[in-house]
C-alpha positions in Angstrom: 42.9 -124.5 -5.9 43.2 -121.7 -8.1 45.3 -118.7 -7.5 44.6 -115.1 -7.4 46.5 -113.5 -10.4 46.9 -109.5 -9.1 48.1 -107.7 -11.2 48.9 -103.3 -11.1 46.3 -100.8 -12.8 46.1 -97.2 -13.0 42.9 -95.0 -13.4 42.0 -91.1 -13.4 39.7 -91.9 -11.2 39.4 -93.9 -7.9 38.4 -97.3 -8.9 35.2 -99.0 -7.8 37.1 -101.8 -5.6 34.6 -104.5 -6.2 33.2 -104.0 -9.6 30.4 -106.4 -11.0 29.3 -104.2 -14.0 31.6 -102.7 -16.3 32.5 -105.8 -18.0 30.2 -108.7 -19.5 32.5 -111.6 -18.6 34.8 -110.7 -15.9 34.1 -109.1 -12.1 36.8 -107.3 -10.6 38.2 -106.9 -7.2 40.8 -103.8 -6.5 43.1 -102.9 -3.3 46.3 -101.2 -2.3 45.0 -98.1 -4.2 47.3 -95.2 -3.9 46.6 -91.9 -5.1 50.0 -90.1 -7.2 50.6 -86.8 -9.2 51.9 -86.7 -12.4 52.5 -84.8 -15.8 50.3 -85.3 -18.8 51.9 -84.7 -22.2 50.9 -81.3 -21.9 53.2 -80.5 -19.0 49.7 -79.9 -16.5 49.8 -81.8 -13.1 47.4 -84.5 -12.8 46.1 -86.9 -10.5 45.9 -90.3 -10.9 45.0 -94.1 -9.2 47.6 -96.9 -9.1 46.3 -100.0 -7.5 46.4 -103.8 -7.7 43.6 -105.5 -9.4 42.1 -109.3 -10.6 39.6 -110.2 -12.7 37.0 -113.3 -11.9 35.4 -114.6 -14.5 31.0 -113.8 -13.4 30.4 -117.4 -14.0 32.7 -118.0 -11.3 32.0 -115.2 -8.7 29.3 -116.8 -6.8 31.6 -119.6 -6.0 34.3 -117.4 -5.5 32.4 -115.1 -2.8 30.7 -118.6 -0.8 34.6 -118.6 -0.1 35.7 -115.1 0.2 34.6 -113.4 3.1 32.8 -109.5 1.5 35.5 -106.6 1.8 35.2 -102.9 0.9 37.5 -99.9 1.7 36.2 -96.8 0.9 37.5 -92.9 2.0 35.6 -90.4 4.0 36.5 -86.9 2.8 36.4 -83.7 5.5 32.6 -82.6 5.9 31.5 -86.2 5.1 29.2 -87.6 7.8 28.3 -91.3 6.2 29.2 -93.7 3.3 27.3 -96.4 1.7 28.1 -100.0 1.3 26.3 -101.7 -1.8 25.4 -105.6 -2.2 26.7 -106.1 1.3 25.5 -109.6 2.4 24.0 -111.1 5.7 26.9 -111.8 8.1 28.8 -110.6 10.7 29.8 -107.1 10.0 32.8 -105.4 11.1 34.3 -101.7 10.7 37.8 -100.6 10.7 39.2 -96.8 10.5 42.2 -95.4 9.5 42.5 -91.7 10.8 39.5 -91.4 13.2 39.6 -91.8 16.5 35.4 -90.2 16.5 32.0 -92.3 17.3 30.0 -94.3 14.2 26.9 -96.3 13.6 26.3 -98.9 11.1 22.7 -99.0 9.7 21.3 -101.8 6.9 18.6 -101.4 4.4 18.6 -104.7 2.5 21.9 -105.0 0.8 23.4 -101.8 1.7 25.0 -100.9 5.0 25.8 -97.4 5.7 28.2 -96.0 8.0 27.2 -92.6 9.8 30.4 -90.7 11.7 31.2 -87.4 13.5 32.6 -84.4 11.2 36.0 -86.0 9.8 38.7 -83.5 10.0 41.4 -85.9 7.7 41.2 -88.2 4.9 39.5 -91.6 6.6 39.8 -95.2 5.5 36.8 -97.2 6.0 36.8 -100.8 5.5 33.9 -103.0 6.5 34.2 -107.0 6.4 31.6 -109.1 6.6 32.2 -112.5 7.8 
């Protein structure tokens, strides 16, 4: 069995955590993302991404995914009341928060799942798994 080479990353924005289109030969899955300040050479303050991240080659993915259970984290900002889950498969869905203690609702339309909330009043981690 082959393993899972992570390896850290760091982006100026936050990264899409499973990525299937910015490269031709490799698909990308991202986690532990953690968001930092720092200096550019200029001296200004800026925000950045550091995260984990591993590349599986697109000829591989569909294999990959049969065995991999779908996973995706994403953050509900203040005044948010729903995000959007693409290319979600058929399966079991569950949703876990970090921060929110309010009501939700999960709705499909084909691939995507969205997640509809109360008013968030703090940054919310949302990660639905789909077994």
């Amino acid at each position: 069995m082959k393993v899972l080479n992570w390896y850290k990353a760091t982006s100026a924005e936050y990264p899409v955590l499973i990525d299937t289109t910015s490269s031709k030969i490799y698909n990308y899955m991202r986690r532990n993302v953690v968001e930092k300040e720092g200096e550019d050479g200029a001296g200004n303050t800026i925000t950045y991404y550091e995260y984990e991240e591993v590349k599986i080659l697109k000829e591989d993915w569909d294999l990959f995914m049969a065995i991999m259970p779908y996973r995706e984290t994403k953050t509900a900002y203040y005044g948010e009341k729903e995000k959007v889950f693409y290319d979600a498969p058929i399966g079991n869905v569950s949703v876990f928060f970090d921060n929110y203690n309010g009501n939700y609702g999960v709705s499909r339309l084909e691939n995507n799942l969205t997640v509809s909330f109360d008013t968030l009043t703090a940054d919310t981690n949302i990660t639905i798994s789909i077994s």
